[in-house]
N, C-alpha and C positions, 0 to 999 in steps of 0.2 A: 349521652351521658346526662344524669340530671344533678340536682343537686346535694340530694344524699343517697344511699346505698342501703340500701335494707338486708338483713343479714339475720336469718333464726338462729336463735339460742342452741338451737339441737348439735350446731356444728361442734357442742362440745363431748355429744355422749354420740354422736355419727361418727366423727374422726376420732380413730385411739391408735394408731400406727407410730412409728417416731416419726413421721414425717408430719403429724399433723395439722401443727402450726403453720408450717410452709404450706400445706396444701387447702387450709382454713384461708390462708390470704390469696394463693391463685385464686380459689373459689370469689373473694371478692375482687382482684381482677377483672377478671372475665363479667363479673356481673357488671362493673362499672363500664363497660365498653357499651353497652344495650343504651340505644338512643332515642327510643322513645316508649311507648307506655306498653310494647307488647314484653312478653317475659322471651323470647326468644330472641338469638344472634347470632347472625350472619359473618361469620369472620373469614377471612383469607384464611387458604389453606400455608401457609407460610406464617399465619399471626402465632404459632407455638413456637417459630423460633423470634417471634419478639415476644412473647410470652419470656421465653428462657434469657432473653438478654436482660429487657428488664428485671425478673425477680433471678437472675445470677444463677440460673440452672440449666442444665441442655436438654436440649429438646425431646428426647428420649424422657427424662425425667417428669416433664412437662405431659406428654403424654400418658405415663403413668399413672400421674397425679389425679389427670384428667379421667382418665379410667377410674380409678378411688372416687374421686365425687358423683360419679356415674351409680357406681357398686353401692353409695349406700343414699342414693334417690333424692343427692343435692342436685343434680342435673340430671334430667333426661335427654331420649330422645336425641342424643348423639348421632351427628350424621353424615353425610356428605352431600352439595349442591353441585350443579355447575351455573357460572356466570357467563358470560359473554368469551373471558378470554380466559378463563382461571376457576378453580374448584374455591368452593366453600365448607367451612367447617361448620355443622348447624349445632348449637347448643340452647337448648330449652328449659328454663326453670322452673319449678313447679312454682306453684303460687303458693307466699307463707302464710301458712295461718298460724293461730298461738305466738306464745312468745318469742319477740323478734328485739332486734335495734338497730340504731341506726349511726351508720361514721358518715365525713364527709369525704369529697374526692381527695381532699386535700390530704389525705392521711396515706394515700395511695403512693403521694408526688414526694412524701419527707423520703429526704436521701440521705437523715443521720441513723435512720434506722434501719438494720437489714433486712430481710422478707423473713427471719426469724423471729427477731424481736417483734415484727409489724404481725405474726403470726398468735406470738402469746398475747399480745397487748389485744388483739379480737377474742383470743379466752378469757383474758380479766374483764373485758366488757360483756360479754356474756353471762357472765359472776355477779353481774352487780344487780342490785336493788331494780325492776322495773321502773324503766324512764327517768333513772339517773347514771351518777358517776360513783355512787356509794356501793362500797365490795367488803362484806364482814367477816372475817374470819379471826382463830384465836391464836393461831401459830402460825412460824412462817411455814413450818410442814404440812399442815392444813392449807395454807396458800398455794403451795406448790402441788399439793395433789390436787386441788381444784382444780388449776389452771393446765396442768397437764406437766409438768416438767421434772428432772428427777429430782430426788429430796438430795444429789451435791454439786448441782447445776447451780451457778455461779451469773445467772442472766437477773437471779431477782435476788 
């Protein structure tokens, strides 16, 4: 894990499903487990049902998910290892080029926000001004189409 998480802007016009804010933040999950400087991860074939514990979805869904970030070439290279006593799950990330930003791990660990809210809150970073906090828009319906949510969604 290091100390920030790098995350491309694309994730806003790659995911457009209703699930994509939830699946905006597996995606940074999974990338915040990667421990050292390669773009690929070794995870236990069991890490999708701690996947689903921590962001509150089952395993099944988690899978899905995972599938979607595959489908539109946030992750490749999907796989399977074997370890000494137990399978691995291989996930490989392209390298980001272009527009990116950056959360800390810390934003992973907030337990007042759900994997929903923690989902939109990586679309309104996404939104904002290169290499800050500043996000311009003229309406809150404009806000809301940016950021992905419906115009009687009750989150913003």
């Amino acid at each position: 894990m290091s100390n920030f998480i790098q995350v491309p802007n694309e994730i806003i016009s790659k995911l457009t499903s209703r699930s994509k804010h939830k699946i905006a933040y597996l995606y940074v999950y999974i990338r915040n487990q990667i421990n050292d400087n390669r773009s690929t991860l070794n995870a236990k074939e069991k890490t999708k049902l701690k996947y689903g514990e921590a962001l509150n979805l089952d395993e099944k869904t988690i899978y899905n998910y995972i599938k979607e970030l595959n489908r539109v070439d946030l992750i490749w290279g999907i796989g399977k290892d074997w370890g000494i006593d137990h399978r691995y799950n291989v996930y490989h990330f392209p390298e980001i080029k272009g527009d990116n930003f950056i959360i800390l791990p810390l934003f992973i660990d907030d337990s007042s926000l759900t994997t929903e809210e923690k989902g939109v809150m990586l679309f309104i970073k996404a939104n904002c001004d290169k290499g800050t906090n500043h996000f311009h828009f003229k309406s809150m319906a404009e806000l809301k189409a940016k950021i992905g949510v419906g115009k009687n969604s009750t989150m913003i």
